[in-house]
C-alpha positions in Angstrom: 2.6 5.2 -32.5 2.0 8.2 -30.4 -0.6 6.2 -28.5 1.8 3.2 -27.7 4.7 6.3 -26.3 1.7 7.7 -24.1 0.8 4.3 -23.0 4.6 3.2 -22.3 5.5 6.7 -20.6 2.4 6.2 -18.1 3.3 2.1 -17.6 7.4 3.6 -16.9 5.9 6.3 -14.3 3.0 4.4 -12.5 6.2 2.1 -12.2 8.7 4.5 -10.9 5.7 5.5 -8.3 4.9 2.3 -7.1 8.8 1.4 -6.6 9.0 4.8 -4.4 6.0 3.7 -2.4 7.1 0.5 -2.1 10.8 1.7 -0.9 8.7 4.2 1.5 6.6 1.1 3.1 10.2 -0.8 3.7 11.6 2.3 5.3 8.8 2.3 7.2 8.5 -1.4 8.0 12.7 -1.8 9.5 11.6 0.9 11.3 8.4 -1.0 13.2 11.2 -4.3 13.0 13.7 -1.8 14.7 11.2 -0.5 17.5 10.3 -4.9 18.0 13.5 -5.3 18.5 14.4 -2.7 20.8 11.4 -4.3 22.8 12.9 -7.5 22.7 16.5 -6.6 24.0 14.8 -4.6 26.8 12.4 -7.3 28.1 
C-alpha cells in the first residue's frame, strides 16, 4: 500500500507541475498573440 501512496503522490505532483508549465506556456503564448496583434493594428 505504501508503494501505490508514493506512486499516486508522484502521478498528483508531476501533474500539478505540468499544469503550472502548461499555464506558464499560455501566459506566454497571449503574450506573442498580443505582440501579433499589436502588429496588425499598426500596419
Amino acid at each position: 500500500m505504501r508503494k501505490r501512496i508514493g506512486i499516486q503522490e508522484l502521478i498528483s505532483k508531476n501533474k500539478s507541475e505540468i499544469l503550472k508549465d502548461n499555464s506558464a506556456l499560455e501566459k506566454i503564448e497571449t503574450k506573442i498573440e498580443k505582440k501579433h496583434d499589436v502588429k496588425k493594428a499598426t500596419v
